[in-house]
C-alpha positions, 0 to 999 in steps of 0.5 A: 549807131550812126552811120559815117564815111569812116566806118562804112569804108572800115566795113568794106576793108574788112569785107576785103580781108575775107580771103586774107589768112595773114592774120590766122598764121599769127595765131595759135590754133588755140589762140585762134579758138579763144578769139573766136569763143569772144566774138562767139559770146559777144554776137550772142548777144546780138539779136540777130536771126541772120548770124551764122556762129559758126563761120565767124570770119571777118568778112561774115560779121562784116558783111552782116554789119553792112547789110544791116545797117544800110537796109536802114540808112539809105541817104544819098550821100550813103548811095555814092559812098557805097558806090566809090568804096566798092561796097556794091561789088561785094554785095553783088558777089554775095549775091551771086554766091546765094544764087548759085546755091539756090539749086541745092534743095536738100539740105532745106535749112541751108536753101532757106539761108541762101534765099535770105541771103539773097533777099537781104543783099537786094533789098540793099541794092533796090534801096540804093538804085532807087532814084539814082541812075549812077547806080543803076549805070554801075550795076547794068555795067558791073562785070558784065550785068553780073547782078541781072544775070543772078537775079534773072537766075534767082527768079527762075529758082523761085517761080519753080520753088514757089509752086513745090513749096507754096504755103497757099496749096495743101502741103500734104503731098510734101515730105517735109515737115510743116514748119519746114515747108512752109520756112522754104514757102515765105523765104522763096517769097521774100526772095521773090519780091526782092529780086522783082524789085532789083529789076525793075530798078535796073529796067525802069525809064533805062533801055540799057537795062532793059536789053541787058535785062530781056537778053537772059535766058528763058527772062520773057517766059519766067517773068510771064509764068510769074505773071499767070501763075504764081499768084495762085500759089501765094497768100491772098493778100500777097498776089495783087502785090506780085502781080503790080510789082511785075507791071509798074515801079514798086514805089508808084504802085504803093502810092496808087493803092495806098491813095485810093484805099484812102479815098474810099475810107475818107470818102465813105458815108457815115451812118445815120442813126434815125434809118435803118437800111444797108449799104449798097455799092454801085458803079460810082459810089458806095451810099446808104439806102434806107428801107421802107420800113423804119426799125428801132436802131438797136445795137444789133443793127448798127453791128450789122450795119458796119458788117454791111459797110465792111463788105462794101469796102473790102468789095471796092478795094478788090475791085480796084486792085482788079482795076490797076491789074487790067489796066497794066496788062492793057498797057503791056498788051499795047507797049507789044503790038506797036511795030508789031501787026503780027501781035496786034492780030493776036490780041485782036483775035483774043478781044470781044468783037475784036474791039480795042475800045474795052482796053482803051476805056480801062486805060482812059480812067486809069489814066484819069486817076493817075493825073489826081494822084501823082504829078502831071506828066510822069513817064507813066502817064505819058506811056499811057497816053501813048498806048491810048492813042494808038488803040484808037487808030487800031 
């Protein structure tokens, strides 16, 4: 269905009637139980993994409608709608209620509908303050940060959950059963990557936001630990993701790595059939060298040459996941010794032959990468300039 004025404010007044019993004392308990048994057979046929049949309430169906249809249709128009019609504040109480539920660990099913909840409501607030800095203001302000204030406590939660319940370590010391274990394992990691993506909205080029941000408790230390230690407690393929959300803008970060995973395939060499030989991977390329002898190319080795070139690629793809890790932690490392002689003896200390050049080197290239990828003069790139500039007076 489209999505109009209308019945997004129709949705939101019947958010409204969420505490409203009017309608109920109308009712019969009997006529009450008919109404429900309806909407109970109607949402049946709704595939809706997130519908709890048993608490059919307005507010529940229509929350549920909200959140469903604005993880799709996110236009501008909708962003300042659900700003002005007050749909932003339920979501973010509804937020605040999943959070708090977070510290309830026994009853695993209801944790696990907590963390979805949860995911689900700032999977709609990242999409609707991206770009948009009237948003991001309103959220900063809403009830006094109310929404950083859960979301610092949601990552908490989940750098804590992550380690008891990762689906990476052996599960064998857990008494849960498998399934179970790892329902907890992917929500708390869904939930994860939805709240770091809240914060950095809210955080991103906002120094509002970011003193809002860093004055919540125990914040600085959570957001380190995520940083050193929860990847190892995540799939292989989720950690370089983890670890970019925690240092860059989530769309950026997307467009670095989909633009040089692009280059390398686009760019690599195509086999020649009349040598044989492998590929071999260097600094600066990934080229075929022939051997000395000249086979016959038969089928065997045309499959052995496109394993050869696989594991090159896969190599190159680590290495540049590796590249954008290093050259962020330098970026971080420089945004915290400037005014601070103090830091800058501690990462001296900590640098081979206390020498800067190793991270200004690193930020050169990626600086140089940046500048053919995206446009010139991005608050990025000139953050990066920045801290170049000052490791070579240091």
């Amino acid at each position: 269905m489209d999505l109009d004025r209308s019945c997004l404010e129709l949705m939101i007044r019947l958010l409204e009637l969420e505490q409203d019993d009017s309608v109920a004392d109308q009712l019969t308990a009997k006529e009450m139980s008919r109404v429900k048994e309806k909407i109970r057979k109607l949402c049946e046929t709704v595939h809706n993994k997130h519908l709890d049949l048993e608490n059919i309430t307005t507010g529940h169906l229509a929350m549920e409608t909200l959140l469903s249809l604005t993880s799709k249709r996110a236009g501008d128009w909708f962003k300042e709608e659900l700003r002005l019609l007050g749909g932003l504040d339920h979501i973010v109480d509804k937020v605040k209620e999943c959070v708090e539920n977070l510290s309830k660990e026994e009853d695993k099913e209801s944790l696990v509908a907590s963390l979805w909840g949860a995911e689900r409501c700032l999977r709609v607030l990242e999409s609707v303050t991206v770009h948009n800095p009237e948003n991001q203001t309103y959220l900063i302000a809403h009830k006094e940060s109310q929404l950083i204030v859960s979301s610092a406590r949601a990552l908490r939660h989940c750098e804590q959950m992550i380690q008891r319940y990762s689906r990476e370590v052996s599960s064998s010391s857990s008494t849960l059963p498998q399934s179970s274990h790892s329902n907890v394992g992917k929500a708390v990691e869904d939930c994860m990557r939805a709240v770091i993506g809240v914060l950095l909205n809210l955080t991103h080029d906002n120094e509002w936001g970011s003193t809002k941000t860093g004055e919540q408790d125990g914040l600085i230390q959570t957001a380190l630990d995520s940083v050193l230690k929860v990847p190892r407690y995540l799939p292989q393929e989720q950690r370089f993701d983890i670890r970019v959300l925690l240092f860059l803008e989530r769309e950026r970060a997307a467009v670095l790595a989909e633009a040089q995973t692009d280059d390398l395939i686009s760019e690599a060499p195509k086999s020649q059939a009349d040598q044989s030989g492998e590929w071999k991977e260097t600094s600066e390329e990934i080229q075929w060298v022939a051997s000395e002898t000249n086979d016959t190319n038969d089928k065997k080795e045309e499959e052995e040459e496109e394993l050869d070139l696989n594991k090159a690629l896969q190599h190159a793809g680590k290495h540049m996941e590796d590249s954008i890790v290093a050259s962020y932690s330098a970026l971080l490392l420089g945004c915290l010794c400037q005014e601070s002689p103090m830091n800058v003896k501690i990462v001296r200390e900590n640098l081979p032959k206390g020498d800067f050049s190793i991270m200004t080197e690193m930020l050169k290239k990626f600086l140089n990468f940046m500048n053919l990828t995206c446009s010139v003069g991005t608050t990025g790139q000139k953050s990066i300039s920045r801290v170049i500039d000052y490791f070579e007076r240091c």
